[in-house]
Every structure is written in C-alpha cells, then in structure tokens.
C-alpha positions in Angstrom: 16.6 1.7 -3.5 14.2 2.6 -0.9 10.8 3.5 -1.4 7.5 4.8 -0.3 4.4 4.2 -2.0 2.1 7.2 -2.2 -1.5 7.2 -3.4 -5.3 6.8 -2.4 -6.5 3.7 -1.9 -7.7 2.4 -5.1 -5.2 3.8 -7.2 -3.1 1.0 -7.4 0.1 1.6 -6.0 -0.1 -2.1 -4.3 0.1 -3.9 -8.1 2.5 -1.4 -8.7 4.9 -2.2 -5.6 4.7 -5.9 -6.3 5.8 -4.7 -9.8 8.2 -2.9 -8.9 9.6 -5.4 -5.8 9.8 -8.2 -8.8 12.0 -5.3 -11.0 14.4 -4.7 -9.1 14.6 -7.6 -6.5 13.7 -5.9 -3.2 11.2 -6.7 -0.8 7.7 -5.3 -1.1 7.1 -4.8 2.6 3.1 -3.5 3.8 2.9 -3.4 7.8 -0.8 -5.7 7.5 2.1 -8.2 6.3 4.8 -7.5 9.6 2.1 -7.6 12.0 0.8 -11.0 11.2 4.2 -12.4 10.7 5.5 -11.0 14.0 1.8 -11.9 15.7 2.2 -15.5 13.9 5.8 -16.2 15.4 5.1 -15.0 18.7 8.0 -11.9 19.3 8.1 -9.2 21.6 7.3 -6.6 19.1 4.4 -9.4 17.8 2.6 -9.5 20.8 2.6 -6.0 21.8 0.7 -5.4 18.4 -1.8 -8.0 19.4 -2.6 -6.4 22.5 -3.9 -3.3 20.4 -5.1 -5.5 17.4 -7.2 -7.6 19.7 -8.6 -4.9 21.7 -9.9 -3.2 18.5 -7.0 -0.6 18.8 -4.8 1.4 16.8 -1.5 0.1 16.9 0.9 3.3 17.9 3.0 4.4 15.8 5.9 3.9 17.6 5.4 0.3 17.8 4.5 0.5 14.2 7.9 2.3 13.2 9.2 -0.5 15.1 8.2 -3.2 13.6 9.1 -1.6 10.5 12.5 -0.6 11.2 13.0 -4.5 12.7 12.1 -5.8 9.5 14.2 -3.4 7.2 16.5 -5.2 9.5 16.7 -8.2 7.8 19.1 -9.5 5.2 17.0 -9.4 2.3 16.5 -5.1 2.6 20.2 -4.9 2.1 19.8 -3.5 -1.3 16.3 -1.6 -0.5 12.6 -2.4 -0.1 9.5 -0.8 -0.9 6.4 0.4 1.4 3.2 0.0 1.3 0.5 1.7 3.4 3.1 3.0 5.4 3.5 5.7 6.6 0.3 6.7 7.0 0.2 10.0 8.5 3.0 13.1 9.4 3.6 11.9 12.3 4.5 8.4 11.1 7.2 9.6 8.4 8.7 11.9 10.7 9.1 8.7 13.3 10.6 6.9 10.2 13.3 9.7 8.8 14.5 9.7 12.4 14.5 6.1 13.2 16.1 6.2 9.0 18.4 8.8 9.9 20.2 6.7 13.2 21.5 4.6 10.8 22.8 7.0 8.0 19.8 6.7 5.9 16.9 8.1 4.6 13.9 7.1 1.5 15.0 7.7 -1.8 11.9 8.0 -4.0 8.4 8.5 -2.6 6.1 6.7 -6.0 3.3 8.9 -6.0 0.5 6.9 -8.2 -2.0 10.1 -8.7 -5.9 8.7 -9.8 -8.9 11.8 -9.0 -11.2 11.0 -6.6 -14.3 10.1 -9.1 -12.0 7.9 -11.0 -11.3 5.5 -7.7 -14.9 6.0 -6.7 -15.5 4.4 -10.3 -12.9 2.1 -10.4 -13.4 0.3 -7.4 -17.9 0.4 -7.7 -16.5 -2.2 -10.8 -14.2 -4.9 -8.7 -15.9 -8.1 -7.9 -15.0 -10.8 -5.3 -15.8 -14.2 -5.0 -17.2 -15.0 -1.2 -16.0 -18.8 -1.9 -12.5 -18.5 -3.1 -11.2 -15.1 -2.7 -10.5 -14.6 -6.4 -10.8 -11.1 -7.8 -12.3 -9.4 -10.7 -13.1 -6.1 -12.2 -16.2 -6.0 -14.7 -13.9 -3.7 -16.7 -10.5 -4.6 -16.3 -10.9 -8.3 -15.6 -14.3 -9.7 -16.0 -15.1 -13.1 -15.4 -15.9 -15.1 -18.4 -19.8 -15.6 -17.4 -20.9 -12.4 -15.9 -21.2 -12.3 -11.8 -20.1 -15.7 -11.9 -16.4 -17.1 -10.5 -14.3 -18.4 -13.2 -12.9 -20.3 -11.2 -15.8 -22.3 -8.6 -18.7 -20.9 -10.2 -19.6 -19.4 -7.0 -21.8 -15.8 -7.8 -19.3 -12.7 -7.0 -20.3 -10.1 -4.7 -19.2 -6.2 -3.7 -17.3 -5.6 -1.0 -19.1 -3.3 1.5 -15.6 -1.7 1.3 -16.1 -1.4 -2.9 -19.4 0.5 -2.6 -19.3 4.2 -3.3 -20.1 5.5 0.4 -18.0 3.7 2.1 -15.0 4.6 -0.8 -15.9 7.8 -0.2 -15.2 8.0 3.6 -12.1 6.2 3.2 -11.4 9.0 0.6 -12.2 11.9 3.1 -10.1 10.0 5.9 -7.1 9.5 3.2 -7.1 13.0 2.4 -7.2 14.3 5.9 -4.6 12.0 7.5 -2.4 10.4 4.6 -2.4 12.6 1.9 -0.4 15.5 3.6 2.6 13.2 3.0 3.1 14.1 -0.4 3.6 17.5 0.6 6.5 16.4 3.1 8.3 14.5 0.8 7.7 16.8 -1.7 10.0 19.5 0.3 12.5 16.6 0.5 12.6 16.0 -2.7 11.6 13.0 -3.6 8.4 12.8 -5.0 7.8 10.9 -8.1 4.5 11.3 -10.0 2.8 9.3 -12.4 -0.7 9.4 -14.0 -2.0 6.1 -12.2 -5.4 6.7 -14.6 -2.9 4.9 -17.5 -3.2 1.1 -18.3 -0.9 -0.6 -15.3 1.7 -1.4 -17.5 2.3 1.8 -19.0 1.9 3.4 -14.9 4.5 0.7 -14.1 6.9 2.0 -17.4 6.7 5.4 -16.2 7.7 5.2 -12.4 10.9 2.2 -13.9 11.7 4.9 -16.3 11.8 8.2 -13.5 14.0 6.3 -10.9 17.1 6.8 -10.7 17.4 9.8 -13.0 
C-alpha cells in the first residue's frame, strides 16, 4: 500500500501517518528524515543535498525525487510506505509518477486530512513547547498538568514563532499556492481519500483505516 499524505500543515496528517505506518507495518517515510540520514552517512545523494542545505538552498526536486525513490528502494518498502511532506508541489508528483511508473508502479491512495484554514490558525495559536526538553503540548488537547509549565522538567513552555497566527498564516498562503494543487491531480487519478481531520484523532484515524482498500 502506497501512500501520499495530503493536507495543510497543522492538520495532522503526520500523527496520522505514524498511525497509519504502525497499522499496517510500512514505513512512514518524510524527506526532513532521508536527507539527514543520507547527509549523516555521508552518500552521494547525501552530500549533494548538503551542498543546497548548507548554502540556505532549496534542494531540487530532482535530487529530492531521488532520494526518495533510493529509499523506496529499500527492503522494508516491499509491501508499501507512506509520505509525508512530499510531494510538495505539481511538479514534484509528476517527477514521482514517472520515476513510479519506470518500475510498474504508481501511489495507491492520496490521505487527504481536510481541517479549514481558521481551524489550523486556532489549533496550532494552542500548542506549547518546552525550550529545555522538546516536549509538546496543546492547552486544549494536551495540557500540561500546571499551566505553561513542563510536566516533565518544569521548565516554562513557550510558542513557537512558527505556532503564532502570522506566521501560520503565510505558511497557509504558501501551502495553498504551491502544495495544495495536488489534491486536484490526484483527484483526476483517482485516488483521493478524504476525511474530516476537524474529528478527535482517533475517530480521523478510523475513517481513512476504514476507506482504504474499498
């Protein structure tokens, strides 16, 4: 089972890829994960990414399809994976079907975990971090037992700059510019599967489970 995640950032299609990579035994692969990896053990592809990476660059996106096609490669894909933040733009999935389609292949479900706009914008204004440990909570979802305090070091949470409602907002206008035209181009192919990403996470996670493979 192969499978593209769809969705803006926010919604929570990367809980519901590591869901869904624990269901049904596949690799949950993001290309943040494939460049460190490859950058960390030092291959060709690896340090051709750096280059760009270190130079405060774009990595191309034929590199990019690449690196991803090198690790759908590997042993543990045999059976399908799932991916996250990629592709990111038209150009991108086209360079993937093709590079798909040299082997006999192509996706077979493109998750698309739908949340409006003013719902993210909300959601993510709640999420907390802790600047000491890393740990993660949402004054909602998962508050920490003393308020804007880690539960864990005690250390007092802060907002991302990436959390706060302008800066969602750009990422929103650059999502829907460049990455959101995807669902239209798997939606010709087919493929699309759409769930109200607004639910609770399990019941999101029941209903993409319960639309694949129908």
């Amino acid at each position: 089972m192969k499978i593209v995640m769809l969705g803006a950032p926010g919604a929570g299609k990367g809980t519901q890829a590591k869901m869904l990579a624990d269901q049904y035994a596949i690799p949950h692969i993001s290309t943040g994960d494939i460049f460190r990896a490859n950058i960390k053990e030092g291959t060709e592809l690896g340090k051709k990414a750096k280059e760009f990476i270190d130079a405060g660059a774009l990595v191309p996106d034929e590199l990019t399809v690449d690196l991803v096609m090198d690790r759908i490669d590997h042993e543990d894909c045999k059976k399908g994976y799932i991916l996250d933040g990629f592709p990111r733009t038209i150009n991108q999935a086209e360079k993937l079907t093709e590079a798909l389609g040299v082997k006999g292949g192509d996706i077979d479900y493109a998750v698309n975990v739908d949340v409006p706009d003013e719902a993210i914008v909300e959601r993510m204004a709640g999420r907390r971090m802790c600047p000491n440990c890393g740990a993660s909570y949402h004054v909602v979802n998962i508050p920490p037992k003393k308020d804007g305090i880690c539960d864990r070091c005690g250390e007092e949470l802060i907002t991302r700059k990436d959390d706060q409602p302008e800066t969602v907002k750009k990422r929103l206008a650059v999502y829907h510019e460049q990455t959101r035209p995807l669902y239209d181009y798997y939606k010709e192919k087919g493929l699309v599967v759409d769930v109200d990403g607004t639910k609770p996470m399990e019941e999101v996670f029941q209903a993409i489970v319960s639309r694949l493979g129908e």
